[in-house]
C-alpha positions, -999 to +999 in steps of 0.1 A: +464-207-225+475-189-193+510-189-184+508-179-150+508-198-120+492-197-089+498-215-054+475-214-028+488-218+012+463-243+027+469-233+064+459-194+052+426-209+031+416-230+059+425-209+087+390-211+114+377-239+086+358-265+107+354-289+083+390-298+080+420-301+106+450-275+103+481-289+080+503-304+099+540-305+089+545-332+068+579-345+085+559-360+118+541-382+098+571-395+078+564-375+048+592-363+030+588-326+024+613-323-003+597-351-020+561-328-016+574-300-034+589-322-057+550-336-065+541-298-065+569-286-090+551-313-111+519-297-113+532-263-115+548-276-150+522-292-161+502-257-157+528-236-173+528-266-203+487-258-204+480-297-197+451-283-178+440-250-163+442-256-124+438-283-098+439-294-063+457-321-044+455-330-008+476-358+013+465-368+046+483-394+069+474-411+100+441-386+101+466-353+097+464-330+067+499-331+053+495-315+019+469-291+005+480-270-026+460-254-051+476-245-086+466-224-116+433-213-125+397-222-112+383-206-145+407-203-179+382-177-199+385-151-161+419-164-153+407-167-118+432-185-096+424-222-084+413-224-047+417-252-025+378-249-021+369-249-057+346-266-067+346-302-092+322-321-112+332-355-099+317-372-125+321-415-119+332-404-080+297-401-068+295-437-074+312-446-039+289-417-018+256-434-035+273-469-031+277-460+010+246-449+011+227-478-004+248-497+026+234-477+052+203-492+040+216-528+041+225-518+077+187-508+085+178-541+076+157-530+048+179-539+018+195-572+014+226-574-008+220-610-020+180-600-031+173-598-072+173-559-074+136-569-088+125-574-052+127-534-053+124-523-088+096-544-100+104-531-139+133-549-137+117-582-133+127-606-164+154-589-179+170-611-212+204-609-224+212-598-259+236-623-275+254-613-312+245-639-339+246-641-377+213-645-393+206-669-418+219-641-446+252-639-426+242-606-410+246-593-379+216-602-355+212-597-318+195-627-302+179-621-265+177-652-245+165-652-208+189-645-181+205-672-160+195-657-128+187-622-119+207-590-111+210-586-071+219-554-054+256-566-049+255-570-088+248-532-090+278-521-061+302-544-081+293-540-118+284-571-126+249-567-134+247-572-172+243-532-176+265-512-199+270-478-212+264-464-245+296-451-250+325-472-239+329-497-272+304-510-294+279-540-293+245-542-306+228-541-268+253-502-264+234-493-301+202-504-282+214-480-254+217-451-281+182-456-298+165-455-263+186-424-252+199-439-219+227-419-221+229-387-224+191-378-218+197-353-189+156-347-189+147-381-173+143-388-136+156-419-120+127-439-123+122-431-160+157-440-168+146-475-149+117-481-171+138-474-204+164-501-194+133-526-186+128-526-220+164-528-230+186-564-228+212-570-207+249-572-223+262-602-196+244-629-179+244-613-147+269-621-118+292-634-148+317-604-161+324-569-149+312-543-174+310-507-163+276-493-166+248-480-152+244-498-122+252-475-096+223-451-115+203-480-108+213-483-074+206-449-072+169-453-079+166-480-055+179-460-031+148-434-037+122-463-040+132-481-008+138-448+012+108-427+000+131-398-006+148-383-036+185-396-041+201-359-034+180-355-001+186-388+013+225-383+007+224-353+023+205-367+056+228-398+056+262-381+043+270-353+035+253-331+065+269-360+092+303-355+075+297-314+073+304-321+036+287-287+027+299-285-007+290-317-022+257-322-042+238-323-078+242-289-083+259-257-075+243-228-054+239-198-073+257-183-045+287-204-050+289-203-090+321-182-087+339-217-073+331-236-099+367-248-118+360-254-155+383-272-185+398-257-212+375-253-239+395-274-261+415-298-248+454-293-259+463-322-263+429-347-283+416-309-296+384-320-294+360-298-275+354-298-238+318-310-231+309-310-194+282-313-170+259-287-164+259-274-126+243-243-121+209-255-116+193-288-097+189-310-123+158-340-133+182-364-135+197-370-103+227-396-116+240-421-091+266-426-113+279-395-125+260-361-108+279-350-079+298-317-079+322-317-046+355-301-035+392-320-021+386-303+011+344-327+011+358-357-003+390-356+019+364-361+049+341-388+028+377-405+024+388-406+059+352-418+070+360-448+051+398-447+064+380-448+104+359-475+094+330-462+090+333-429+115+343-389+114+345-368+141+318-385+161+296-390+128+291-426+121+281-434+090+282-471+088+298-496+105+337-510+109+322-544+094+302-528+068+335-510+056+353-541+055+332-558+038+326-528+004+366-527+008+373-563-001+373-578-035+338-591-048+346-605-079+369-631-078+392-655-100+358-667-118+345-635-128+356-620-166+368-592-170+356-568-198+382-552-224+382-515-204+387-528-168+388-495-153+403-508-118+433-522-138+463-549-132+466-563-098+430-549-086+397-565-083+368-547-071+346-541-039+316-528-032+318-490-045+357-488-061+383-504-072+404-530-045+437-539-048+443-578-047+480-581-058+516-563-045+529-563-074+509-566-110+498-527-111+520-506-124+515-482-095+528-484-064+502-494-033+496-518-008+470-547-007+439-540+001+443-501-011+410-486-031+406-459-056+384-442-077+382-418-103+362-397-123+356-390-163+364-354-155+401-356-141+395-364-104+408-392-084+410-401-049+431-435-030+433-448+004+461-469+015+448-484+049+485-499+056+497-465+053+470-448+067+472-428+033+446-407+014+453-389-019+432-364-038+432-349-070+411-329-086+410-308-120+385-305-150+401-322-183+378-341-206+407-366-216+405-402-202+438-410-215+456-377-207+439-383-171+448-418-164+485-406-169+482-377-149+465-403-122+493-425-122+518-399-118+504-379-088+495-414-075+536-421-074+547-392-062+527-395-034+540-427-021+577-417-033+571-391-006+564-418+020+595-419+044 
């Protein structure tokens, strides 16, 4: 594992960079500087420890780019040194780009939250929900029984459809998942993904419990059915070009393969091997849930859209109520919780990422009403509307656990910088 180090000056890499504003020094926005490099002596150590090849973080505060510091290596087989425009799979953190997007269609009038997602995916008409039992022999049998009520579109922004993945836990509907190669089948498109779960039962009643799954893949479809256009072009026409995100998408240019930042091929710590996305080409399965590639710089301005409520440099993308409403907690006292709640103590969830209900209950530090996200692949990104905050970090680690520590950490010593 490399031993060397590398530190990349933001206001050199972004010198004449439209897309982002200069760095400002941290100080006029009551950021503690010492505290910064304190964050950044972190990450340095991690990198000499080989925790993980490279990353990036960036702080902004009160719409000014406070920290932006790239460390180690883009690429640990060239030794390349990380850039602060590398470029990330972002894995689960395309959910909130497809989950804004499906909003900009609520705000066209032509998609109603409260609808059964039916309405617009006709397969999905009729789902059941597969319920454990023992059989009369005492074995293990999985019953379906009708669904209480249909899935709507808010089901699919807050994960409380009754869909599930294949690989977080078992259950007899997740071995159902397996046999009909949901997951994992990158050689489907959107639609065909659709008609495989039509066939499949649900693992909740839906509206009933929060399970992570493959609802915003879902939402992702019905995004291309209601619009007429594929999922990656009508994100570009109602995101990404608007927000001059120019580095976000399903794939990486052949142009821009060089940026790509890549794991260890083993991770250090679990040993097991590295397994990531492939990037280099467009892909047939254009994932809702888990296909973006994107870099800090692209997801620092997808961020502070959402900080503006809803606008970016003259861009609006949806409106101040619209953002209010995906940033406010749709779940509720009366909705269960499944054994891997992602979002965690003290958070509920909105329409898109996680929303925090609770001062205190987290063990990380925030303020009501902050929202985060992450993805499988190491990257993260919060905004603290009280603090007018946004953190983002990204690297390429295949370790949930290793990640969700590294999270929390960078997450801390952002706020401990807060003056």
């Amino acid at each position: 594992m490399p031993r060397l180090v590398f530190v990349a000056s933001a206001a050199a890499l972004f010198a004449g960079c439209a897309s982002l504003p200069p760095r400002e020094d941290a100080r006029r926005y009551d950021i503690s500087s010492a505290r910064l490099q304190r964050l950044a002596a972190t990450v340095r150590e991690d990198v000499q420890q080989g925790r993980y090849p490279g990353a990036v973080a960036m702080i902004a505060r009160n719409g000014a780019l406070v920290f932006a510091e790239a460390f180690g290596v883009q690429n640990p087989k060239t030794g390349a040194p990380m850039k602060v425009d590398s470029i990330f799979r972002i894995a689960s953190m395309t959910k909130p780009m497809v989950s804004v997007g499906a909003m900009t269609l609520v705000e066209d009038g032509l998609v109603q939250l409260g609808d059964p997602v039916s309405k617009y995916l006709p397969e999905l008409k009729g789902l059941k929900v597969g319920i454990e039992k023992k059989d009369a022999s005492g074995h293990d049998a999985l019953e379906e029984i009708p669904a209480q009520r249909e899935m709507t579109v808010q089901d699919l922004l807050r994960h409380t459809s009754g869909l599930t993945y294949s690989f977080f836990g078992r259950s007899a509907v997740k071995q159902k998942y397996v046999e009909a190669k949901v997951d994992g089948d990158s050689d489907q498109t959107n639609a065909e993904l659709v008609r495989r779960l039509s066939k499949l039962p649900l693992a909740y009643q839906p509206g009933t419990t929060w399970e992570y799954g493959r609802s915003t893949d879902v939402l992702g479809a019905l995004i291309e059915r209601v619009s007429g256009q594929t999922l990656d072009v009508f994100l570009a026409d109602r995101i990404l070009k608007p927000l001059r995100m120019k580095d976000t998408g399903f794939y990486v240019d052949p142009s821009q393969h060089g940026r790509i930042a890549e794991p260890f091929d083993v991770d250090p710590d679990s040993k097991a091997p590295a397994r990531v996305a492939a990037v280099l080409t467009q892909p047939k399965l254009l994932s809702g849930g888990s296909g973006m590639v994107s870099t800090a710089g692209d997801y620092l301005r997808f961020a502070q859209m959402l900080l503006n409520g809803g606008e970016l440099d003259g861009a609006r993308i949806l409106s101040r109520k619209t953002v209010e409403l995906m940033t406010s907690d749709h779940l509720g006292p009366g909705t269960a919780r499944t054994a891997l709640y992602f979002p965690g103590p003290g958070y509920g969830f909105g329409l898109g990422f996680a929303v925090r209900t609770a001062a205190g209950e987290s063990p990380s530090p925030g303020s009501i009403g902050d929202y985060f996200w992450v993805g499988y692949y190491g990257t993260l990104f919060f905004v603290d509307p009280k603090e007018k905050l946004i953190g983002i970090w990204m690297m390429q680690r295949v370790n949930l656990p290793a990640n969700q520590v590294i999270w929390r950490r960078y997450k801390s010593q952002v706020y401990a910088a807060i003056e």
